[in-house]
mmCIF file of the N, C-alpha and C atoms, coordinates in Angstrom:
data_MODEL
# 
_entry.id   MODEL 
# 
loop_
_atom_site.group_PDB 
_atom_site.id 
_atom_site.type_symbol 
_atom_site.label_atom_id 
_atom_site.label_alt_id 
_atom_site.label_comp_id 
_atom_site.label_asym_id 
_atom_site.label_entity_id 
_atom_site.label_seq_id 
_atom_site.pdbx_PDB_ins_code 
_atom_site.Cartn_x 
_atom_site.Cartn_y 
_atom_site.Cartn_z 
_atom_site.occupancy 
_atom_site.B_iso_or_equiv 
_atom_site.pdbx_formal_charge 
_atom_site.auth_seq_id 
_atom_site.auth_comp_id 
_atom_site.auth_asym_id 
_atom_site.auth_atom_id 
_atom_site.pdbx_PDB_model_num 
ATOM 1   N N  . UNK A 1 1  ? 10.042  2.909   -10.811 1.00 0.00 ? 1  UNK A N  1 
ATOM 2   C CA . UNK A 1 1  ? 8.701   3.295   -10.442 1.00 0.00 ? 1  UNK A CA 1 
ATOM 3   C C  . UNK A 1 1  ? 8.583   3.227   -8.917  1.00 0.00 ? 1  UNK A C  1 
ATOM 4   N N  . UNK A 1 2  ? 7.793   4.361   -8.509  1.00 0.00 ? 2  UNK A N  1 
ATOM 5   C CA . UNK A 1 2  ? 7.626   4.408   -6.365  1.00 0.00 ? 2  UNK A CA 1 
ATOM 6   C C  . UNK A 1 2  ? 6.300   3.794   -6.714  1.00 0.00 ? 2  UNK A C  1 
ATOM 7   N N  . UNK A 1 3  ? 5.860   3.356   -5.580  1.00 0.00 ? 3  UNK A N  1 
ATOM 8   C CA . UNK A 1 3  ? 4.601   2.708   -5.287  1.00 0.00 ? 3  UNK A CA 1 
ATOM 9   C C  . UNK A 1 3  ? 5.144   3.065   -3.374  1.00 0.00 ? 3  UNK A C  1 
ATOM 10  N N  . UNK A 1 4  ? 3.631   3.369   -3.117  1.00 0.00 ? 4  UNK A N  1 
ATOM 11  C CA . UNK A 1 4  ? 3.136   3.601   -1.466  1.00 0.00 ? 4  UNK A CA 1 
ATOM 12  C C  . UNK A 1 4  ? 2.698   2.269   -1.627  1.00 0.00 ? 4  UNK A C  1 
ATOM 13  N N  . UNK A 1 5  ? 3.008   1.617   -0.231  1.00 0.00 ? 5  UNK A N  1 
ATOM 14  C CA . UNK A 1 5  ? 2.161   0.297   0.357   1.00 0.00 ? 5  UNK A CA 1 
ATOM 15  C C  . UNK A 1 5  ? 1.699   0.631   1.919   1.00 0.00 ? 5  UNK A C  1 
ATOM 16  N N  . UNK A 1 6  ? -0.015  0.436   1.502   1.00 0.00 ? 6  UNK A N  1 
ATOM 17  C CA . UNK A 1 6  ? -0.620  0.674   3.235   1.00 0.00 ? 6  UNK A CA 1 
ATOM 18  C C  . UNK A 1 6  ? -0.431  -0.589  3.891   1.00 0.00 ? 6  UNK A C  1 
ATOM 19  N N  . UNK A 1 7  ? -0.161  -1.098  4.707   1.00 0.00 ? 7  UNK A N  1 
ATOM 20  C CA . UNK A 1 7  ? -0.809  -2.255  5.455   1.00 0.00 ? 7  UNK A CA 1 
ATOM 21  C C  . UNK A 1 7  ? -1.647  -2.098  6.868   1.00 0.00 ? 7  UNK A C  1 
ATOM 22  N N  . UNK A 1 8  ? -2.756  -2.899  6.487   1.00 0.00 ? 8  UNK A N  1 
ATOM 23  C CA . UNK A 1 8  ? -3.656  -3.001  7.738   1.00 0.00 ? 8  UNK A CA 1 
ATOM 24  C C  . UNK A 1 8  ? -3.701  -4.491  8.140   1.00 0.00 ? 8  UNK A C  1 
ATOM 25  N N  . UNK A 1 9  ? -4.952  -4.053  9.251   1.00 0.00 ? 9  UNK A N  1 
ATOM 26  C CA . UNK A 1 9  ? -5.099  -5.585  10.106  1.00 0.00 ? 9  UNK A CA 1 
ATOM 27  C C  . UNK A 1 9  ? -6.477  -5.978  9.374   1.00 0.00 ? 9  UNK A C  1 
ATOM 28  N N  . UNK A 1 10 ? -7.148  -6.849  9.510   1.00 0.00 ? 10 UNK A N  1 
ATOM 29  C CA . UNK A 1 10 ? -8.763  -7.168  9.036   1.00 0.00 ? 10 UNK A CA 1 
ATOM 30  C C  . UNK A 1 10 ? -9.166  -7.849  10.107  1.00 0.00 ? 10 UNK A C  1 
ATOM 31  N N  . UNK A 1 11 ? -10.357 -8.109  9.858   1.00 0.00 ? 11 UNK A N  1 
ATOM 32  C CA . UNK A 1 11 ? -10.812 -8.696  11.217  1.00 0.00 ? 11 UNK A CA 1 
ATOM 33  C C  . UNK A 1 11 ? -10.194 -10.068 12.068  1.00 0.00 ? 11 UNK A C  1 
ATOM 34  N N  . UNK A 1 12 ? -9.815  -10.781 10.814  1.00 0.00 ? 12 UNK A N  1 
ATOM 35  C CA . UNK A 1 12 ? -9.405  -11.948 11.252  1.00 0.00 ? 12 UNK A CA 1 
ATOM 36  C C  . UNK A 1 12 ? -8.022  -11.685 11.812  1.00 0.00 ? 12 UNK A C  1 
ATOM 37  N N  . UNK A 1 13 ? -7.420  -10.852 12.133  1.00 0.00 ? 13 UNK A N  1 
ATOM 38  C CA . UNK A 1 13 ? -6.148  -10.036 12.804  1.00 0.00 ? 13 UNK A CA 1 
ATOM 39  C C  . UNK A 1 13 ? -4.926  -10.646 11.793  1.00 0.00 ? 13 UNK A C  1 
ATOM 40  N N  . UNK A 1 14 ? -5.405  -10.627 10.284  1.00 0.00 ? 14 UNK A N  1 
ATOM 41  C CA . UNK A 1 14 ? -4.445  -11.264 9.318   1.00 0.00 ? 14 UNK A CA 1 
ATOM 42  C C  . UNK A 1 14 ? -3.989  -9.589  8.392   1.00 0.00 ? 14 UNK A C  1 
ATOM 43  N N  . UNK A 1 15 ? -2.699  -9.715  8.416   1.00 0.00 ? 15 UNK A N  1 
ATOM 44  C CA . UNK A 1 15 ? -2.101  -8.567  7.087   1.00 0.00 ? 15 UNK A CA 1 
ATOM 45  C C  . UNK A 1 15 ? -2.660  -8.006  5.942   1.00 0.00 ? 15 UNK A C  1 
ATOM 46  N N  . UNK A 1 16 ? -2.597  -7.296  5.665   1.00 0.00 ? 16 UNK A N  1 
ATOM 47  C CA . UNK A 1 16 ? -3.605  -7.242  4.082   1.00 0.00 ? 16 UNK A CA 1 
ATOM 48  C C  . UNK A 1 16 ? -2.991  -5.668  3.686   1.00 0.00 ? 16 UNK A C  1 
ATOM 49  N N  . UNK A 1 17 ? -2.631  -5.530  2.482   1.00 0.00 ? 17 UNK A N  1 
ATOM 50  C CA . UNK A 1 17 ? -1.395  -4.532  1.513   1.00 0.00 ? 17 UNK A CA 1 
ATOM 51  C C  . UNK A 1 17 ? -2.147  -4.195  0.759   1.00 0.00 ? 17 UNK A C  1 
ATOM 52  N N  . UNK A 1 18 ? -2.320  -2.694  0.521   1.00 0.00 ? 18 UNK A N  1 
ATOM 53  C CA . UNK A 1 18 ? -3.052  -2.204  -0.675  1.00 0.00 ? 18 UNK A CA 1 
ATOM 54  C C  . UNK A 1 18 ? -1.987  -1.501  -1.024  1.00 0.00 ? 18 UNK A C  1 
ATOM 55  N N  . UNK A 1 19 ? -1.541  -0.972  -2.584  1.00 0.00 ? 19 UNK A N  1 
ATOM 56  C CA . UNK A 1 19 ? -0.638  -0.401  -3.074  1.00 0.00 ? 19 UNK A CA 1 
ATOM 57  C C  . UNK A 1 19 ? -1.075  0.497   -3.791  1.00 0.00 ? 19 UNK A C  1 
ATOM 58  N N  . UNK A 1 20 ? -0.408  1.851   -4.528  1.00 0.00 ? 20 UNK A N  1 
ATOM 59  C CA . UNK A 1 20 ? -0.537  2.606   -5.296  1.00 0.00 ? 20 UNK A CA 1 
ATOM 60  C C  . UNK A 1 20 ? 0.487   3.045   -5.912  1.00 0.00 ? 20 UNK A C  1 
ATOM 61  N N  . UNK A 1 21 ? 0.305   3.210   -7.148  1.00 0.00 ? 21 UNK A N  1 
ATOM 62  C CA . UNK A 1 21 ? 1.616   3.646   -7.812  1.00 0.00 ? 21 UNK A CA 1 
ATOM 63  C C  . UNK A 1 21 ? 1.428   5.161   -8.116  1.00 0.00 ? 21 UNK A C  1 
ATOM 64  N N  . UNK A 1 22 ? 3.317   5.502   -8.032  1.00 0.00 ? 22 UNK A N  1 
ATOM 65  C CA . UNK A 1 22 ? 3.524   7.159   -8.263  1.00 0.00 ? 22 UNK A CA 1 
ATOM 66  C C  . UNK A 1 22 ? 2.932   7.851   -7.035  1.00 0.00 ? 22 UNK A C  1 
ATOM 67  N N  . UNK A 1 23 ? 3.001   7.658   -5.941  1.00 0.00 ? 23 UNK A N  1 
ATOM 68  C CA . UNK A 1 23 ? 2.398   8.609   -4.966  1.00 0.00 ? 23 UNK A CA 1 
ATOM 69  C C  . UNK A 1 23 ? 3.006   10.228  -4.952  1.00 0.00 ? 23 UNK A C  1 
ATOM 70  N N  . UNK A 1 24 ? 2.192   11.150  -4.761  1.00 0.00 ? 24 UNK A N  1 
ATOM 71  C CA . UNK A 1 24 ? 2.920   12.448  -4.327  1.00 0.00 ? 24 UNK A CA 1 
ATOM 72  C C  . UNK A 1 24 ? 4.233   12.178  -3.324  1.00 0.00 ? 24 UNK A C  1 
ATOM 73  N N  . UNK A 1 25 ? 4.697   13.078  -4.227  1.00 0.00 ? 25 UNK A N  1 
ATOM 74  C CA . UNK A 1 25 ? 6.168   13.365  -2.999  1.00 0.00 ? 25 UNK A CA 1 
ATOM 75  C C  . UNK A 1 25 ? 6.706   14.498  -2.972  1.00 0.00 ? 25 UNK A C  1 
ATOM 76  N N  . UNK A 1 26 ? 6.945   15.127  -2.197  1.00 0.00 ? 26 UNK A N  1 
ATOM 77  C CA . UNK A 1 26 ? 7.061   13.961  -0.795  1.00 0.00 ? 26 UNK A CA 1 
ATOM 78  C C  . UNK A 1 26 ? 6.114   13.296  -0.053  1.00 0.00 ? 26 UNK A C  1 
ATOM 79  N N  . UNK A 1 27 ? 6.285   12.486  0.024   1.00 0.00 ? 27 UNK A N  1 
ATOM 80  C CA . UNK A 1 27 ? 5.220   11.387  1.055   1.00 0.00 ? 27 UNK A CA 1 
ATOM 81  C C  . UNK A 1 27 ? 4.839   12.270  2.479   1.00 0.00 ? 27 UNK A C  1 
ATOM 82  N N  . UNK A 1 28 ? 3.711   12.651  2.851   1.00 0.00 ? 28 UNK A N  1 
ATOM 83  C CA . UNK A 1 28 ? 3.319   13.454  3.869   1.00 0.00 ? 28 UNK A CA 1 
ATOM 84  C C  . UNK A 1 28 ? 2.777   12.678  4.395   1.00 0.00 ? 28 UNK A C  1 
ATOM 85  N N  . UNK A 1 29 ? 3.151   12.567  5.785   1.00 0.00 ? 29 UNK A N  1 
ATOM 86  C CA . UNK A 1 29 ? 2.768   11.413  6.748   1.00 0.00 ? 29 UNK A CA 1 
ATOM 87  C C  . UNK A 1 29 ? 1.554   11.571  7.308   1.00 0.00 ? 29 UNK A C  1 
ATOM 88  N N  . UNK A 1 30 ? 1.289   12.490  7.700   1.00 0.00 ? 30 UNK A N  1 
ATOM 89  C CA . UNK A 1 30 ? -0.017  12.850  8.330   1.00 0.00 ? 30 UNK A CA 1 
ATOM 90  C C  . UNK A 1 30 ? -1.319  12.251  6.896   1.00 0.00 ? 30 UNK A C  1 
ATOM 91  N N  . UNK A 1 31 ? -0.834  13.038  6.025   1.00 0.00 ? 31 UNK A N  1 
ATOM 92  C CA . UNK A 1 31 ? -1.962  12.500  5.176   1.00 0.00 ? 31 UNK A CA 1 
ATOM 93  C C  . UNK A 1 31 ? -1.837  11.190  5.030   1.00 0.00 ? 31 UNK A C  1 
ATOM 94  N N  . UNK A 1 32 ? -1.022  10.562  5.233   1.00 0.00 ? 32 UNK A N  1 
ATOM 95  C CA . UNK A 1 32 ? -0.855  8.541   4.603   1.00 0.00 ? 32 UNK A CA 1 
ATOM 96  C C  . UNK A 1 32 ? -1.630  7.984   6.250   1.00 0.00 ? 32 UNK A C  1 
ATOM 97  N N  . UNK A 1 33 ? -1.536  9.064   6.996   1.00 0.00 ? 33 UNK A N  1 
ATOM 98  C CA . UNK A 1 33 ? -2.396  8.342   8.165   1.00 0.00 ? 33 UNK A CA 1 
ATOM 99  C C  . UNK A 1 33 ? -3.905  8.319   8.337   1.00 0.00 ? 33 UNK A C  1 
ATOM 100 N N  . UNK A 1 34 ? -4.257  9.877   7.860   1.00 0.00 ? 34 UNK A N  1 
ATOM 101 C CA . UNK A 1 34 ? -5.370  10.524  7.724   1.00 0.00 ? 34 UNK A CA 1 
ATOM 102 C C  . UNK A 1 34 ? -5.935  9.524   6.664   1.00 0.00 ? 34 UNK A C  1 
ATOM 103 N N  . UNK A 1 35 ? -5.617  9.304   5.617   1.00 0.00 ? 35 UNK A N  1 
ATOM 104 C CA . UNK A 1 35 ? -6.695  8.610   4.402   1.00 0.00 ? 35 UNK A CA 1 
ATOM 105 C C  . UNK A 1 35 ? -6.702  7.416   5.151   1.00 0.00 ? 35 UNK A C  1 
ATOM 106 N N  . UNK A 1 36 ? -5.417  6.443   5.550   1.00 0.00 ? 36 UNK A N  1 
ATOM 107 C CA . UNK A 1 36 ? -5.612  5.105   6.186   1.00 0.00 ? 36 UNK A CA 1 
ATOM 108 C C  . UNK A 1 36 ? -6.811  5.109   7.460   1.00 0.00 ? 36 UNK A C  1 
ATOM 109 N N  . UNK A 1 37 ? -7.184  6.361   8.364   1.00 0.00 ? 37 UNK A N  1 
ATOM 110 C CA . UNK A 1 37 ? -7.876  6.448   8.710   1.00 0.00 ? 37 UNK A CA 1 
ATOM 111 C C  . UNK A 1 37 ? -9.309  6.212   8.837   1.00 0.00 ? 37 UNK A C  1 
ATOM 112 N N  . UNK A 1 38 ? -9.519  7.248   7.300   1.00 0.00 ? 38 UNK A N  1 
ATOM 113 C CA . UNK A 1 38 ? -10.699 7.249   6.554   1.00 0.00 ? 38 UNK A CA 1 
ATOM 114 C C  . UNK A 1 38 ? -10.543 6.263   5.819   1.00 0.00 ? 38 UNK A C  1 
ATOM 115 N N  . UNK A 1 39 ? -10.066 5.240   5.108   1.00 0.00 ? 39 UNK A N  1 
ATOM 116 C CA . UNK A 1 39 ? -10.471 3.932   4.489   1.00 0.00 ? 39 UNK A CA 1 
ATOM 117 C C  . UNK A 1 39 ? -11.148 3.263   5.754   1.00 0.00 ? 39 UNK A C  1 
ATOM 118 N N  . UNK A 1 40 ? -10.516 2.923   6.698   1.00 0.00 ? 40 UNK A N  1 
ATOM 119 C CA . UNK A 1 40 ? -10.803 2.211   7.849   1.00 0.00 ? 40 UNK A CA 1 
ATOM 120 C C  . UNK A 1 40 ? -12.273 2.719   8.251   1.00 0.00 ? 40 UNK A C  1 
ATOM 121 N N  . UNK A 1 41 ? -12.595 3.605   8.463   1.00 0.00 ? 41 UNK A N  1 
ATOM 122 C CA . UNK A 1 41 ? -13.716 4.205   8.623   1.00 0.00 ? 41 UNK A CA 1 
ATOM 123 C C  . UNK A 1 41 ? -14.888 4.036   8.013   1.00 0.00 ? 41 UNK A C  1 
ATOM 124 N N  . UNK A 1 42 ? -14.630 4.274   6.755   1.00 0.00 ? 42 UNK A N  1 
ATOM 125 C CA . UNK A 1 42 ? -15.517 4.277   5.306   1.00 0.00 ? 42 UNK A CA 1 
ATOM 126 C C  . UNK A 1 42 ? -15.886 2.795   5.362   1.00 0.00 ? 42 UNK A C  1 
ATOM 127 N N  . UNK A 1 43 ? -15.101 1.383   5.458   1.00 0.00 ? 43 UNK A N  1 
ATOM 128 C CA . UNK A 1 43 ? -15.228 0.109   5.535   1.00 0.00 ? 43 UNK A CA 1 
ATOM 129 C C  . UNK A 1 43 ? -14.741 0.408   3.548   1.00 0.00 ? 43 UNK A C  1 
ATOM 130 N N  . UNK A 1 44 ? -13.748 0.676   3.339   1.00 0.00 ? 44 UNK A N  1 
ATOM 131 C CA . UNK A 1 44 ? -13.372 1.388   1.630   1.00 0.00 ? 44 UNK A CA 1 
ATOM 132 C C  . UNK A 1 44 ? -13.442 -0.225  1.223   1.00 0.00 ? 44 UNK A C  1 
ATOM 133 N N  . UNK A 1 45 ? -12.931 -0.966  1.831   1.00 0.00 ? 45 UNK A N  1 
ATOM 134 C CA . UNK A 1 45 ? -12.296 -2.020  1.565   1.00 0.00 ? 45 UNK A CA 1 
ATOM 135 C C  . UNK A 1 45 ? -12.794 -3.542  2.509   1.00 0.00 ? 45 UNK A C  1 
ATOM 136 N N  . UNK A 1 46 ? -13.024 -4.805  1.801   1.00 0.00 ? 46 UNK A N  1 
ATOM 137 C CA . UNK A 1 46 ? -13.361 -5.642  2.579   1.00 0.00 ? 46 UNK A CA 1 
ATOM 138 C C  . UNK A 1 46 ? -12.787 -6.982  2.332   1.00 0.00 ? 46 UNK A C  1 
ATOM 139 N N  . UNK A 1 47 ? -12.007 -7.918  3.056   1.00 0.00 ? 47 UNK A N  1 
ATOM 140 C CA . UNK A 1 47 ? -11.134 -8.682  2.184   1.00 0.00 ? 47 UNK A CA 1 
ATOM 141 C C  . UNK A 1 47 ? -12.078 -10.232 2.981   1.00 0.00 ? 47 UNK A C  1 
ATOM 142 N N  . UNK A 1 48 ? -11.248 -11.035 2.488   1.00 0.00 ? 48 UNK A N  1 
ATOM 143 C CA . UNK A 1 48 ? -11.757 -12.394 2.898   1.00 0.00 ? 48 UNK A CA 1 
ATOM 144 C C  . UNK A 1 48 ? -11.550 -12.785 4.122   1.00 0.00 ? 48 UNK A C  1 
ATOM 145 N N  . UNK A 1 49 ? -10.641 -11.923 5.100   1.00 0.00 ? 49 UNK A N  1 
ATOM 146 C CA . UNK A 1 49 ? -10.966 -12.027 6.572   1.00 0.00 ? 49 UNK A CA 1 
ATOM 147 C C  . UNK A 1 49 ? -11.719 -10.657 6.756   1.00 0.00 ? 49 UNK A C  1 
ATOM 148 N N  . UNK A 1 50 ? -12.592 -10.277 6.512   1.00 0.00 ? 50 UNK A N  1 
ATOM 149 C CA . UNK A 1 50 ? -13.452 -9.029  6.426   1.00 0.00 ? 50 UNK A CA 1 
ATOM 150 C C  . UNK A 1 50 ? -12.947 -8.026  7.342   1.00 0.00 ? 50 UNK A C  1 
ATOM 151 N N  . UNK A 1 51 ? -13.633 -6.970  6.979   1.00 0.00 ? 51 UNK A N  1 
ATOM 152 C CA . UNK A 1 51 ? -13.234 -5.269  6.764   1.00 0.00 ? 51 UNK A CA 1 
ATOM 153 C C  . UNK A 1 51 ? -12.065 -5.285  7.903   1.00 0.00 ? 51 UNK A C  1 
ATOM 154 N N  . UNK A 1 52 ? -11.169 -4.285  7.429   1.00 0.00 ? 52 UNK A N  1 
ATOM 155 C CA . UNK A 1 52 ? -9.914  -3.629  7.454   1.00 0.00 ? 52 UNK A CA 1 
ATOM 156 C C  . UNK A 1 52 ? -10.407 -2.934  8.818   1.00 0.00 ? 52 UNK A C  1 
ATOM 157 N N  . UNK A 1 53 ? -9.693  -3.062  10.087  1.00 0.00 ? 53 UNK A N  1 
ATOM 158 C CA . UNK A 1 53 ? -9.776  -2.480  11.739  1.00 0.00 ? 53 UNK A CA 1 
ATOM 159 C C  . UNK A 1 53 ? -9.076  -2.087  11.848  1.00 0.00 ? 53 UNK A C  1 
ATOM 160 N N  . UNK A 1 54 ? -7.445  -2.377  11.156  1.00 0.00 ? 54 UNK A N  1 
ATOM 161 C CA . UNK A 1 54 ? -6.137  -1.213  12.133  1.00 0.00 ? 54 UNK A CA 1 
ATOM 162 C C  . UNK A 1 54 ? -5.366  -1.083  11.225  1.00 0.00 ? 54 UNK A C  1 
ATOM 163 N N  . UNK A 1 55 ? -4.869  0.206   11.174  1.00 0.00 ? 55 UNK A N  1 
ATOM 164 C CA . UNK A 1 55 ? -3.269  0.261   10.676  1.00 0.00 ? 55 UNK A CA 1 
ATOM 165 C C  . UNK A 1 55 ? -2.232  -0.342  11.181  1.00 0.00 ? 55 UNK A C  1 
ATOM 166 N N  . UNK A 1 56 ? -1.296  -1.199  10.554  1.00 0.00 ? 56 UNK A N  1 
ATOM 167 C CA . UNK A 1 56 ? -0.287  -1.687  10.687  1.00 0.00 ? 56 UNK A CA 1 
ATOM 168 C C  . UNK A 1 56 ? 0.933   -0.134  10.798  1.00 0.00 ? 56 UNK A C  1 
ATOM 169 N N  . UNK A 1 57 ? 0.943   -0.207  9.072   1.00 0.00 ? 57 UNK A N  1 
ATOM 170 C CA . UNK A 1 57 ? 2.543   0.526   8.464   1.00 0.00 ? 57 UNK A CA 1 
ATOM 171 C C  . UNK A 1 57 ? 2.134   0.875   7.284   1.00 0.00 ? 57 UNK A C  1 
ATOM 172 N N  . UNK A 1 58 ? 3.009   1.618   6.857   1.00 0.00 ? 58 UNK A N  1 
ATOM 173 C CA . UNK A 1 58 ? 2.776   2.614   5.266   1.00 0.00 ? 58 UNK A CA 1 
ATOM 174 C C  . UNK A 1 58 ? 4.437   2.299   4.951   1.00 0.00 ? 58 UNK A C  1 
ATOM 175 N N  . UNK A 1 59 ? 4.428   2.506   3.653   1.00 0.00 ? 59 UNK A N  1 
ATOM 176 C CA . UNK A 1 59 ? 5.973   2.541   3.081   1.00 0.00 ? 59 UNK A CA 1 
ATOM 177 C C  . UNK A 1 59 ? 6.133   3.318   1.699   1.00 0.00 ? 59 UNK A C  1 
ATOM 178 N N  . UNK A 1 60 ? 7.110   3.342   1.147   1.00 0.00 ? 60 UNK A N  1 
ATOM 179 C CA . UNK A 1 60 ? 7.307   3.940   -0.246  1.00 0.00 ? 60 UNK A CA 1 
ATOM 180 C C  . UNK A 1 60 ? 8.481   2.688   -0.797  1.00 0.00 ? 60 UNK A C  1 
ATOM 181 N N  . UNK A 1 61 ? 8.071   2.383   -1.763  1.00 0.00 ? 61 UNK A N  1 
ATOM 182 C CA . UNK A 1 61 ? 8.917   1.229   -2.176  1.00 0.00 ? 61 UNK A CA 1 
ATOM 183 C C  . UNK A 1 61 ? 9.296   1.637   -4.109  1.00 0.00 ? 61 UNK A C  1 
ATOM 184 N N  . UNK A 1 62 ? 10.390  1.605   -3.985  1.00 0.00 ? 62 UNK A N  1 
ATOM 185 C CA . UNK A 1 62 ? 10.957  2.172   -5.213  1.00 0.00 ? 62 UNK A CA 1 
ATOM 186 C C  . UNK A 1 62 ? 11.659  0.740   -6.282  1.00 0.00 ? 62 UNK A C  1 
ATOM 187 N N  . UNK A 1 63 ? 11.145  0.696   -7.414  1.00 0.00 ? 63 UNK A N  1 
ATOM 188 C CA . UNK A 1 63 ? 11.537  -0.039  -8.371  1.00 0.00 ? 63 UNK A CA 1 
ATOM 189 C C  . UNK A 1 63 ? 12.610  0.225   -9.168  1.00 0.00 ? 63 UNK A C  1 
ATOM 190 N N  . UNK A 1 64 ? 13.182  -0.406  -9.561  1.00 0.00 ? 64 UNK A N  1 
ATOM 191 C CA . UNK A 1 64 ? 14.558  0.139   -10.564 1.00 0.00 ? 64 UNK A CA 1 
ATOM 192 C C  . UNK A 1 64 ? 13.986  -1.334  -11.353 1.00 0.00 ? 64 UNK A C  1 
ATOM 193 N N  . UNK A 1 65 ? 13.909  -1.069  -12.789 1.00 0.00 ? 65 UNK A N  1 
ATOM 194 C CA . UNK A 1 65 ? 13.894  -1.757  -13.466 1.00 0.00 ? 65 UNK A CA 1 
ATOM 195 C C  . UNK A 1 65 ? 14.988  -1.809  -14.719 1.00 0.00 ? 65 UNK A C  1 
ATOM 196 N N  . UNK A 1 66 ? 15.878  -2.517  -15.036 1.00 0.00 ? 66 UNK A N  1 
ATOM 197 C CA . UNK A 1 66 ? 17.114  -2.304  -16.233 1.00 0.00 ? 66 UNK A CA 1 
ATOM 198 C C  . UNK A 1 66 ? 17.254  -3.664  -16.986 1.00 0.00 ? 66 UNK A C  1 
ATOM 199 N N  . UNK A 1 67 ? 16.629  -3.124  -18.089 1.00 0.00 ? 67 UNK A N  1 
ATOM 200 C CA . UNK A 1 67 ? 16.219  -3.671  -19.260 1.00 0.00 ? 67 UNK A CA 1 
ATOM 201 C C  . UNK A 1 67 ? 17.898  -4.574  -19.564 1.00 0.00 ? 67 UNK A C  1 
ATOM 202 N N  . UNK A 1 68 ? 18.582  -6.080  -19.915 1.00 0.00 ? 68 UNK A N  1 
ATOM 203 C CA . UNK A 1 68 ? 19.101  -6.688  -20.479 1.00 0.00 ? 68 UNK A CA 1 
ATOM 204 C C  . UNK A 1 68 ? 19.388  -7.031  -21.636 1.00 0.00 ? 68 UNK A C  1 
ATOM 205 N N  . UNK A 1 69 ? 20.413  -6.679  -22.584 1.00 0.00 ? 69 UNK A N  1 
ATOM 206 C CA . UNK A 1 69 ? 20.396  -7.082  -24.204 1.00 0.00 ? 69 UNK A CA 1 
ATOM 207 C C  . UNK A 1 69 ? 20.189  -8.477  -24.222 1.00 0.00 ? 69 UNK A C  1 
ATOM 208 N N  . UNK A 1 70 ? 19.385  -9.367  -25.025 1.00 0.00 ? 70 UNK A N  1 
ATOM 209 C CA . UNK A 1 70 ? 19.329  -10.503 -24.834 1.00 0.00 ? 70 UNK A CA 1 
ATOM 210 C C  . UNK A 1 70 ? 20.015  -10.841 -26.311 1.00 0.00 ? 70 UNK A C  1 
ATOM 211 N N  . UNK A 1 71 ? 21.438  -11.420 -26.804 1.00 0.00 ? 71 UNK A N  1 
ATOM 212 C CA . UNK A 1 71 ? 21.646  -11.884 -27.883 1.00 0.00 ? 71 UNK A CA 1 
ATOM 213 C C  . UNK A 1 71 ? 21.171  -13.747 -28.794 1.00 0.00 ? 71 UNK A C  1 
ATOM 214 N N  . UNK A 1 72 ? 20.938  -13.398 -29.254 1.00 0.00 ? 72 UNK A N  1 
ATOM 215 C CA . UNK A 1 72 ? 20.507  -14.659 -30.102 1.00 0.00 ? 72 UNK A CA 1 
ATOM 216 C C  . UNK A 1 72 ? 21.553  -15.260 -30.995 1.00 0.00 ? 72 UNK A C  1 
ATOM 217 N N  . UNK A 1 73 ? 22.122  -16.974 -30.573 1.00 0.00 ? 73 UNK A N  1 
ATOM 218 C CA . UNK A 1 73 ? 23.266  -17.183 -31.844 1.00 0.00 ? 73 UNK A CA 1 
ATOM 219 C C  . UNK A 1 73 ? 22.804  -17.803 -32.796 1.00 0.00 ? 73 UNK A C  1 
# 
């Protein structure tokens, strides 16, 4: 499974990761800047060091998950 991860700053100048799974792809940069933009803008989002001020980084982070036979004696 891909999942996009935004990261911004908040006020308290602390990290803060919002994720989404399955993003379009290819990942179009302009738009992953443009919406991070407009969240920032909108105040979309408000965390416990309150509302979201800067973009950090964006990523695409890919899962591989493989299931193990588990035997029982």
């Amino acid at each position: 499974m891909k999942r996009i991860e935004l990261f911004f700053e908040n006020a308290d100048g602390r990290t803060v990761k919002h994720s989404l799974d399955n993003p379009i792809e290819p990942v179009d940069a302009e738009a992953v800047n443009t919406a991070m933009d407009e969240i920032i803008a909108q105040n979309a989002f408000e965390t416990s060091g309150g509302h979201l001020v800067a973009k950090k980084s964006a990523r695409v982070v890919e899962q591989i998950i493989e299931d193990i036979e588990i035997f029982n004696d």
